[in-house]
NUKEMAR-420791 format. One record per residue (C-alpha): residue number from 1; x negated, y negated, z negated. Coordinates in steps of 0.2 Angstrom, whole numbers, padded with zeros to 4 digits. Each point is the difference from the previous one (the first is absolute). Layout:
BEGIN
SITE  num      x      y      z
SITE  NUM      X      Y      Z
...
// end
This chain:
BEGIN
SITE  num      x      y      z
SITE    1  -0031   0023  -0084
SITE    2   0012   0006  -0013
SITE    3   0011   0016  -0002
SITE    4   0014  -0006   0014
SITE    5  -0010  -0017   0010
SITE    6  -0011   0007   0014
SITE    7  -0009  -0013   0012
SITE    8   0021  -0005   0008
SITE    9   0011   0001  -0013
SITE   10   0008   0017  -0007
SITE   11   0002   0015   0011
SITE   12   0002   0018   0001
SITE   13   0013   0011   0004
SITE   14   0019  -0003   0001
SITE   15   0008   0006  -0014
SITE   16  -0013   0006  -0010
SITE   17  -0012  -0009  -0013
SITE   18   0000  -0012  -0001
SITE   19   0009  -0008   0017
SITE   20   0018   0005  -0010
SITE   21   0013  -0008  -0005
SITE   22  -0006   0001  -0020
SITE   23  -0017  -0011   0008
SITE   24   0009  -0009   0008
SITE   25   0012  -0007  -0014
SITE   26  -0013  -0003  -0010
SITE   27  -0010  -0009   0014
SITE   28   0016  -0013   0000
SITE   29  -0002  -0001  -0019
SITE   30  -0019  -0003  -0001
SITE   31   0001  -0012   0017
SITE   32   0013  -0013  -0008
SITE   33  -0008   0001  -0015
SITE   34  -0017  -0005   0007
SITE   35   0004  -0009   0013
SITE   36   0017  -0006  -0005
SITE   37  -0005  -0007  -0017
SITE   38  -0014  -0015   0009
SITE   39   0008  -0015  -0006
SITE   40   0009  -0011   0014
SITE   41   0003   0015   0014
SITE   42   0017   0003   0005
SITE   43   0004   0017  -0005
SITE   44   0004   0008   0016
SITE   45  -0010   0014   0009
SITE   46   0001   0005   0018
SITE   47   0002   0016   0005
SITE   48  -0004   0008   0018
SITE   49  -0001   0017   0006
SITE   50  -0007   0011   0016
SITE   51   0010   0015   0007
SITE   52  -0003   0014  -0009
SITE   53   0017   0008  -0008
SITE   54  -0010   0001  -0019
SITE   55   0002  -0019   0000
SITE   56   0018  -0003  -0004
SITE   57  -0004   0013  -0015
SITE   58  -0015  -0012  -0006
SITE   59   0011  -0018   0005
SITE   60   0012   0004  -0012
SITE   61  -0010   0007  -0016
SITE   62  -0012  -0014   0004
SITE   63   0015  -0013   0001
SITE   64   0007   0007  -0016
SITE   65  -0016  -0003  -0010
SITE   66  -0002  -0018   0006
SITE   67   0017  -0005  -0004
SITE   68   0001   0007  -0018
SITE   69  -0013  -0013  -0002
SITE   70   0010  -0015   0004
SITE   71  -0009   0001   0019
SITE   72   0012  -0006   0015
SITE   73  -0004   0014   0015
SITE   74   0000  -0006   0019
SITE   75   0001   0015   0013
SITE   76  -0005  -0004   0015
SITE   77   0001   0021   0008
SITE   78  -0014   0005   0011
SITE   79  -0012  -0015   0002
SITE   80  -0020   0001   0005
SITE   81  -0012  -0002  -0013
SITE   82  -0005  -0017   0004
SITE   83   0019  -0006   0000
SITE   84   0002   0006  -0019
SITE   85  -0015  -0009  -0002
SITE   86   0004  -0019   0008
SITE   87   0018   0003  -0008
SITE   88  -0009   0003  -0017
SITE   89  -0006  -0019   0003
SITE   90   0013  -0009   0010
SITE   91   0014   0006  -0011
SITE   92  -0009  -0004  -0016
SITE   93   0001   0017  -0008
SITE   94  -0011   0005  -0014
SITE   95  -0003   0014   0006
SITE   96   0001   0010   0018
SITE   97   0000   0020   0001
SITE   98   0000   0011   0016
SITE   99   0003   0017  -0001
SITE  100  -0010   0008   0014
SITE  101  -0014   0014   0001
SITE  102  -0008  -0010   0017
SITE  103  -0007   0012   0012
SITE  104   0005   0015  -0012
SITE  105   0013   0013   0007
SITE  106   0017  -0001  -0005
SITE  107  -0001   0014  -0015
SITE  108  -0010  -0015  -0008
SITE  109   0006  -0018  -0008
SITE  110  -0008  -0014  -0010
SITE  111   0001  -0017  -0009
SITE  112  -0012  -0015   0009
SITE  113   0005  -0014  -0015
SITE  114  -0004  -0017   0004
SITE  115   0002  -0016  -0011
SITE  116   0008  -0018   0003
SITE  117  -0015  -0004   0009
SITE  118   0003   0013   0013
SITE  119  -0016   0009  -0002
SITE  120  -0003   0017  -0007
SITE  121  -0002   0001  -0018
SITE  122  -0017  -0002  -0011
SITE  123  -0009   0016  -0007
SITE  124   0004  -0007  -0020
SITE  125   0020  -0002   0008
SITE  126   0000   0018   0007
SITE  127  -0008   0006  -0017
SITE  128   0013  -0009  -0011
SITE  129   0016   0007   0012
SITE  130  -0008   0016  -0001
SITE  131  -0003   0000  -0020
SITE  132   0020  -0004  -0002
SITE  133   0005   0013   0012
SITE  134  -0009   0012  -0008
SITE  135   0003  -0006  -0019
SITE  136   0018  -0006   0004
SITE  137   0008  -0018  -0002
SITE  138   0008   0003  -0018
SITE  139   0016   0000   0001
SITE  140   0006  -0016  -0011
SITE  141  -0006  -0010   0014
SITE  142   0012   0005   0013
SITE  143   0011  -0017   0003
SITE  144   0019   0000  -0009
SITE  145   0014   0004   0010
SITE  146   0002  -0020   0005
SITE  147  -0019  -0002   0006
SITE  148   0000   0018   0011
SITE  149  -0005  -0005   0016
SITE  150   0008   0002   0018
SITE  151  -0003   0009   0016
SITE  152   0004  -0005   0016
SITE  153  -0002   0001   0021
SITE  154  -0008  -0013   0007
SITE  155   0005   0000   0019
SITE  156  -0012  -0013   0004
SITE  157  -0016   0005  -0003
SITE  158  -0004   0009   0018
SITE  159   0003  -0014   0008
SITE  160  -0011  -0013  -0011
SITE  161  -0014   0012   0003
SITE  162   0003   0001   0018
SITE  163   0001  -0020   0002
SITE  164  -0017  -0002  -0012
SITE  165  -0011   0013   0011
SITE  166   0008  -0010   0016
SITE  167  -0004  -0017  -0008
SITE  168  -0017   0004  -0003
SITE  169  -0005   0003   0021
SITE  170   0011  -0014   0002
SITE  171   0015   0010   0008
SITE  172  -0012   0001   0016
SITE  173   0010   0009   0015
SITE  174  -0007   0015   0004
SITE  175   0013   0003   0018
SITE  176  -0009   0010   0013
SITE  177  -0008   0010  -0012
SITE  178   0004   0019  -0002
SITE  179  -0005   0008  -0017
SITE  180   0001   0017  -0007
SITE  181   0006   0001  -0019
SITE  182  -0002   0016  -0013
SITE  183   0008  -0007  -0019
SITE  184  -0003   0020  -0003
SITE  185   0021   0000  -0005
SITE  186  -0008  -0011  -0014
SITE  187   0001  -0017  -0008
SITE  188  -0001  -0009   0016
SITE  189   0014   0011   0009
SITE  190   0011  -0015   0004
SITE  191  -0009  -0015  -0001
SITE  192  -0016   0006   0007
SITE  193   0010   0001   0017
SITE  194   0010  -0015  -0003
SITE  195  -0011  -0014  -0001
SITE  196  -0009   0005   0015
SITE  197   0013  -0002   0008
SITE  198   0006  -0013  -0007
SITE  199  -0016  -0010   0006
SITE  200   0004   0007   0019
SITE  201  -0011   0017   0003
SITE  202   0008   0014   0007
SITE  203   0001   0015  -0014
SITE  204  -0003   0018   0005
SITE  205   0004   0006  -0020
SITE  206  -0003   0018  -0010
SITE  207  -0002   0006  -0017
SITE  208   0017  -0013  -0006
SITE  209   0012   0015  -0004
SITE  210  -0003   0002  -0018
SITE  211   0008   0015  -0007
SITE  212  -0010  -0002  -0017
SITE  213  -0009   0019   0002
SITE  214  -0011  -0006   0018
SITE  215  -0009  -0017  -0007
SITE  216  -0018   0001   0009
SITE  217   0003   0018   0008
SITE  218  -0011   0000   0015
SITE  219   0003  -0019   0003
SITE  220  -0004  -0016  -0006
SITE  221  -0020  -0006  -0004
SITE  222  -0005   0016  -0004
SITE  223   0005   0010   0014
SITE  224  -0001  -0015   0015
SITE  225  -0001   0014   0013
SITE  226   0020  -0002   0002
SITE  227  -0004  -0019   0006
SITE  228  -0012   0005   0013
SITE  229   0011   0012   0009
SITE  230   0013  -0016  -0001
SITE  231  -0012  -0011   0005
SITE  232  -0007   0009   0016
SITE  233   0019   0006   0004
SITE  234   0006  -0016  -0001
SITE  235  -0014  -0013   0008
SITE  236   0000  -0009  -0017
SITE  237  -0011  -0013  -0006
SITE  238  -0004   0004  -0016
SITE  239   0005   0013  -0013
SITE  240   0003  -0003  -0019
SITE  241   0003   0012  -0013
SITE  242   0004  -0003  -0019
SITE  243  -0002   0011  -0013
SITE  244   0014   0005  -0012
SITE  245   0000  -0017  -0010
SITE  246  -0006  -0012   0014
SITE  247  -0015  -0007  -0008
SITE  248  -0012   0010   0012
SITE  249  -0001   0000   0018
SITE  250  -0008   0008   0013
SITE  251   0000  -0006   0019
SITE  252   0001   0011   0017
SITE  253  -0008  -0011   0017
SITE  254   0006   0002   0014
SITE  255  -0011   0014   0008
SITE  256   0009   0011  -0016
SITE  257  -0015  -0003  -0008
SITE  258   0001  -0003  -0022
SITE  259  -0009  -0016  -0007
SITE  260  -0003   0004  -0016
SITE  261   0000  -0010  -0014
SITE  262  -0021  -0005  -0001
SITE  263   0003  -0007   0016
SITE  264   0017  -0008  -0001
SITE  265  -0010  -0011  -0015
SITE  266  -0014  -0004   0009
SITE  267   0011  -0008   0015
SITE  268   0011  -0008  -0013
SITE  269  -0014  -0008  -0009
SITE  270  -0007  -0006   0017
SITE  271   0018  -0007   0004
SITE  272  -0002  -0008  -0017
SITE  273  -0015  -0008   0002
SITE  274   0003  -0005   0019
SITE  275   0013  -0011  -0008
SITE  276  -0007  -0005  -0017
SITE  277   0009   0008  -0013
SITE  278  -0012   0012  -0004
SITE  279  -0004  -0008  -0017
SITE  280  -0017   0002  -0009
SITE  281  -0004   0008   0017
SITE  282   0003   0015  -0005
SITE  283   0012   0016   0001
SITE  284  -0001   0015  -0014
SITE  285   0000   0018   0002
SITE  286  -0003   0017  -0010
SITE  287  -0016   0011  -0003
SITE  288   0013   0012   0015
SITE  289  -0003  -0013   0012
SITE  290  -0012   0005   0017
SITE  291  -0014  -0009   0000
SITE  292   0001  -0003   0018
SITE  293   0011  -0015  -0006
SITE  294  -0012  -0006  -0011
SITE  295  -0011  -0002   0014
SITE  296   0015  -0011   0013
SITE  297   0001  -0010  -0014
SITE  298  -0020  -0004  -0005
SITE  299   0001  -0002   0019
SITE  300   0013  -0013  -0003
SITE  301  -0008  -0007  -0012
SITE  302   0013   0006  -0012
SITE  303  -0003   0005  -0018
SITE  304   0006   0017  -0005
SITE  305   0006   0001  -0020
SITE  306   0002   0021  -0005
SITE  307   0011   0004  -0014
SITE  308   0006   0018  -0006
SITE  309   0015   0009   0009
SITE  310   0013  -0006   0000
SITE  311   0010  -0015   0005
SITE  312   0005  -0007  -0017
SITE  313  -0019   0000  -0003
SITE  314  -0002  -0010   0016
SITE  315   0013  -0011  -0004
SITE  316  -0007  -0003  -0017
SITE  317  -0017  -0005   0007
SITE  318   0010  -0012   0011
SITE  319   0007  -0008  -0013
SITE  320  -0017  -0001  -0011
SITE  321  -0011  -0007   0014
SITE  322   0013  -0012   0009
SITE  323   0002   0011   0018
SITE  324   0014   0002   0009
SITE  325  -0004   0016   0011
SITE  326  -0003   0019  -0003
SITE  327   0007   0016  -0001
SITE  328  -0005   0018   0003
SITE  329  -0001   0013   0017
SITE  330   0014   0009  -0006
SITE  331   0009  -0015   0010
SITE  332   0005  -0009  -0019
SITE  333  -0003  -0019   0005
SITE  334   0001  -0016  -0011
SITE  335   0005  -0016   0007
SITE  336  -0006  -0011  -0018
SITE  337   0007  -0015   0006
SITE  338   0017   0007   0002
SITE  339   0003   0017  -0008
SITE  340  -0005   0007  -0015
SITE  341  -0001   0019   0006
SITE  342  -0003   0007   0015
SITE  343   0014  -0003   0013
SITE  344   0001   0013   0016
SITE  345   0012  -0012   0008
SITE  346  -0008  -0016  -0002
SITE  347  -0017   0008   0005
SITE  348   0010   0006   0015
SITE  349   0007  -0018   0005
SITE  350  -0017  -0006  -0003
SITE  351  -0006   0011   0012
SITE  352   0013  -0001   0014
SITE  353  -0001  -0017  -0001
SITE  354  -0018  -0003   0002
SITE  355   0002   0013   0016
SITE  356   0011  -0012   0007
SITE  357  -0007  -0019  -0001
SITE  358  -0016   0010   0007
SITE  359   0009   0009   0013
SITE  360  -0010   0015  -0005
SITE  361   0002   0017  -0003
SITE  362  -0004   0009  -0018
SITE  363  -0012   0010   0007
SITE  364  -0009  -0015   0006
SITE  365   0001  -0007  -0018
SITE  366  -0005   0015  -0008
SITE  367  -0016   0001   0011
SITE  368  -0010  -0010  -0015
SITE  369  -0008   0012  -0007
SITE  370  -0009   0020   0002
SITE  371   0005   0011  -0013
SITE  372  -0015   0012  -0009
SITE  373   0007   0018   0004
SITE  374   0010   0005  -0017
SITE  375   0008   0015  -0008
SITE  376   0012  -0003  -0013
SITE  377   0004   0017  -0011
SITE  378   0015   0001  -0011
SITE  379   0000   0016  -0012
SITE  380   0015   0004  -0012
SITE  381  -0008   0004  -0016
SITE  382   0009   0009  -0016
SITE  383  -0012  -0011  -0012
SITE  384  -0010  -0016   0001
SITE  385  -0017   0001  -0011
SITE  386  -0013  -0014  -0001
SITE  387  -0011   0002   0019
SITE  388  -0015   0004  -0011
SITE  389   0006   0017  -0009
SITE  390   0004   0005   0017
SITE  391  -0014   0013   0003
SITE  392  -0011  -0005   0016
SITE  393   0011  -0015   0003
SITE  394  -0014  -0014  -0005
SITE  395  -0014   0010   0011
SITE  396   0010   0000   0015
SITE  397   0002  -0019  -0004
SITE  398  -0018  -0001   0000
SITE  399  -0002   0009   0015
SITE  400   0011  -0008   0011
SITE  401  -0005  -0018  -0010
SITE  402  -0018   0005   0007
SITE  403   0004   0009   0019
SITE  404   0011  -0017   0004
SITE  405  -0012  -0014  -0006
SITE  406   0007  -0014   0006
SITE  407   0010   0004   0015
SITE  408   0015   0009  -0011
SITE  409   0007   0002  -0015
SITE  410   0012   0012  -0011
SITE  411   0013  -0003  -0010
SITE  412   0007   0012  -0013
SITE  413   0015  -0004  -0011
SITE  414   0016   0006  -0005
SITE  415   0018  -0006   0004
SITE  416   0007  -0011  -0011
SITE  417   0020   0004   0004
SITE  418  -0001   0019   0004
SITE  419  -0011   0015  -0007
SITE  420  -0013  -0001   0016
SITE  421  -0018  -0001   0001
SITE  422  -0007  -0012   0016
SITE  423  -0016   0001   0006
SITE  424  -0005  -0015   0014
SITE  425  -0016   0004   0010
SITE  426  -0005  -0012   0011
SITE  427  -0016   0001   0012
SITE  428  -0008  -0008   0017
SITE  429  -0004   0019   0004
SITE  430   0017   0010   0001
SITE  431  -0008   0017  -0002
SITE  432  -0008  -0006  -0017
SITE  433   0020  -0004  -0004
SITE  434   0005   0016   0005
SITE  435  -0012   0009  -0011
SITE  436   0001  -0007  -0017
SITE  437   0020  -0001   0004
SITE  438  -0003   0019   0000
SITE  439  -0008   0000  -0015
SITE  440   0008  -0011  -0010
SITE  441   0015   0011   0003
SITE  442  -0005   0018  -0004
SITE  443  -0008  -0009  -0016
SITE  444   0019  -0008  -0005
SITE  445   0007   0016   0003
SITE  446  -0011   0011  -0009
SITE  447  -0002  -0009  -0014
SITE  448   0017  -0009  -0003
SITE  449   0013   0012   0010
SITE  450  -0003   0018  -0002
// end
């Protein structure tokens, strides 16, 4: 990736480089130009926003930068992820952007751009945006004072996304069940709650009182603990919990127990399949992926395609091989034949619906496959050097290649969205995880943080 793209977008830090208000003009600028200047689009781009207090700052330099190029501006206010994305499409925008740093605490913001098509954009679009941010849009082409384009509210788009996520489960009544939900005071603060009840369930809600400083603090996907204890106080069915953008989702049975997101795609793929829309019979995951799931699936006779991390590349392998099915364990999930992102709430419906024409519980459902004992270790690092100049790094590789054989695996990457280093160690025998998790850290740290 370039200078500003990492693996989602652009993202750092509110109010300083390059998540400012200078970026982000220019990010106007260098979107209508790329994206605006496609012959027969209609030059409107849809803007959408999570909770976080820096996003009004970046709506309007962004907004600026568009219109000065003859683009049209439609703010919809805080949306999910996936909503900017279907309104992208349905609306016939050239363009739609959503200024969001996902799972990221509040002091963080981002762009997620997506063209007319809905889908995030392509490597050589992201390159092109990025060279006229950085070089700047010369300044003859900025449109005469008659062809300046406008910005308005749209009031409506809420409530289009609501009804499209409905339609897609077929507005199936969910009465007599009593569900849990987490937005994380995020994206899916007000509608997340809503449409449950709309479609009947009884809504114990938590994490919907945005203040723009507490998106993702100790609630939401990433800290589901706050589901459980309202799951077991409450004698709910089931848990959900977004993350600050609603495009993840993680679940909570009704023991308090958390489903992650390998086995929340393994009984989706199965539900799938039970009823024949699994096409190419098969569902795509990433390299991060427990390979207990591999397993329920070979045992299903279910092909497995791995990509990279990251759901844009599972989405992009999707799209290359004809599937309709994937996503990754961070609970990101890709619906093909309906969304073109992941989608928390849809996966959530998808879920909840499938408990009740079966009559059964999640934890039932998500009985479909054993997971191989995994330690996931996340390490913020001030640099991020090629793996191989790391001293000792491609031994330990080696030795933990060679002490797993086949029963495990290891994973060593760094983040694509924050300065981090992960380390994914996956084994039949959990001591063997313990140890190499061990050293694998005191090796980061010694040779990357002190």
């Amino acid at each position: 990736m370039g200078k500003l793209f990492g693996t989602d977008g652009i993202r750092g830090t509110a109010n300083r480089y390059p998540i400012t208000p200078d970026v982000a003009l220019m990010a106007g600028k260098s979107i209508a130009k790329v994206l605006g200047g496609e012959r027969d689009v209609q030059h409107k781009v849809v803007i959408g926003k999570d909770t976080r207090i820096s996003g009004y700052m970046l709506e309007t330099a962004l907004t600026s930068g568009l219109v000065s190029l003859g683009m049209d501006v439609l703010l919809v206010g805080p949306l999910p992820t996936p909503g900017v994305a279907h309104l992208t499409k349905s609306m016939g925008c050239a363009a739609g952007i959503m200024l969001t740093a996902s799972h990221n605490p509040a002091s963080d913001n981002g762009l997620k751009i997506f063209g007319a098509d809905g889908y995030k954009l392509s490597d050589k679009l992201e390159t092109e945006i990025e060279r006229l941010i950085l070089e700047g849009v010369p300044e003859e082409e900025a449109s005469l004072c008659q062809e300046i384009g406008k910005a308005r509210r749209v009031d409506d788009g809420t409530g289009r996304y609501i009804e499209f996520v409905k339609g897609i489960v077929g507005n199936q009544n969910l009465e007599g069940m009593k569900v849990v939900v987490d937005a994380a005071h995020g994206a899916a603060y007000f509608l997340g709650p809503l449409i449950l009840q709309e479609m009947g369930a009884e809504v114990i809600s938590t994490g919907v009182s945005p203040n723009g400083l507490n998106i993702n603090q100790d609630c939401g996907a990433l800290y589901p603990q706050t589901a459980e204890a309202l799951v077991i106080e409450h004698g709910a069915d089931v848990g959900v919990t977004f993350d600050g953008d609603a495009d993840r989702v993680i679940f909570v049975d009704h023991t308090g127990k958390q489903v992650n997101g390998d086995r929340l795609l393994c009984l989706a793929a199965i539900g799938l399949h039970e009823e024949g829309l699994l096409l190419g019979n098969t569902v795509v995951v990433t390299s991060m992926t427990n390979l207990g799931l591999m397993e329920a699936m070979k045992a299903r006779g279910i092909k497995v395609e791995v990509t990279g991390v990251g759901d844009r590349q599972v989405i992009e392998r999707m799209r290359e091989l004809g599937y309709v099915f994937g996503g990754e364990n961070s609970g990101h999930v890709i619906f093909g034949q309906h969304s073109t992102t992941g989608d928390g709430i849809l996966a959530a419906l998808k879920v909840l619906t499938w408990m009740k024409s079966k009559n059964v519980r999640l934890a039932e459902l998500a009985d479909c496959m054993r997971e191989y004992p995994q330690r996931l270790i996340s390490i913020p690092v001030p640099k991020k050097p090629p793996m191989e100049e790391i001293e000792g790094m491609n031994k330990l590789i080696t030795d933990c290649d060679s002490d797993f054989g086949d029963a495990g695996r290891n994973v060593i990457r760094y983040s694509g969205t924050e300065n981090k280093i992960r380390v994914l160690l996956e084994c039949s025998d959990v001591a063997k995880v313990e140890d190499f998790a061990g050293r694998f850290e005191s090796l980061i740290r010694e040779q990357l943080c002190s």
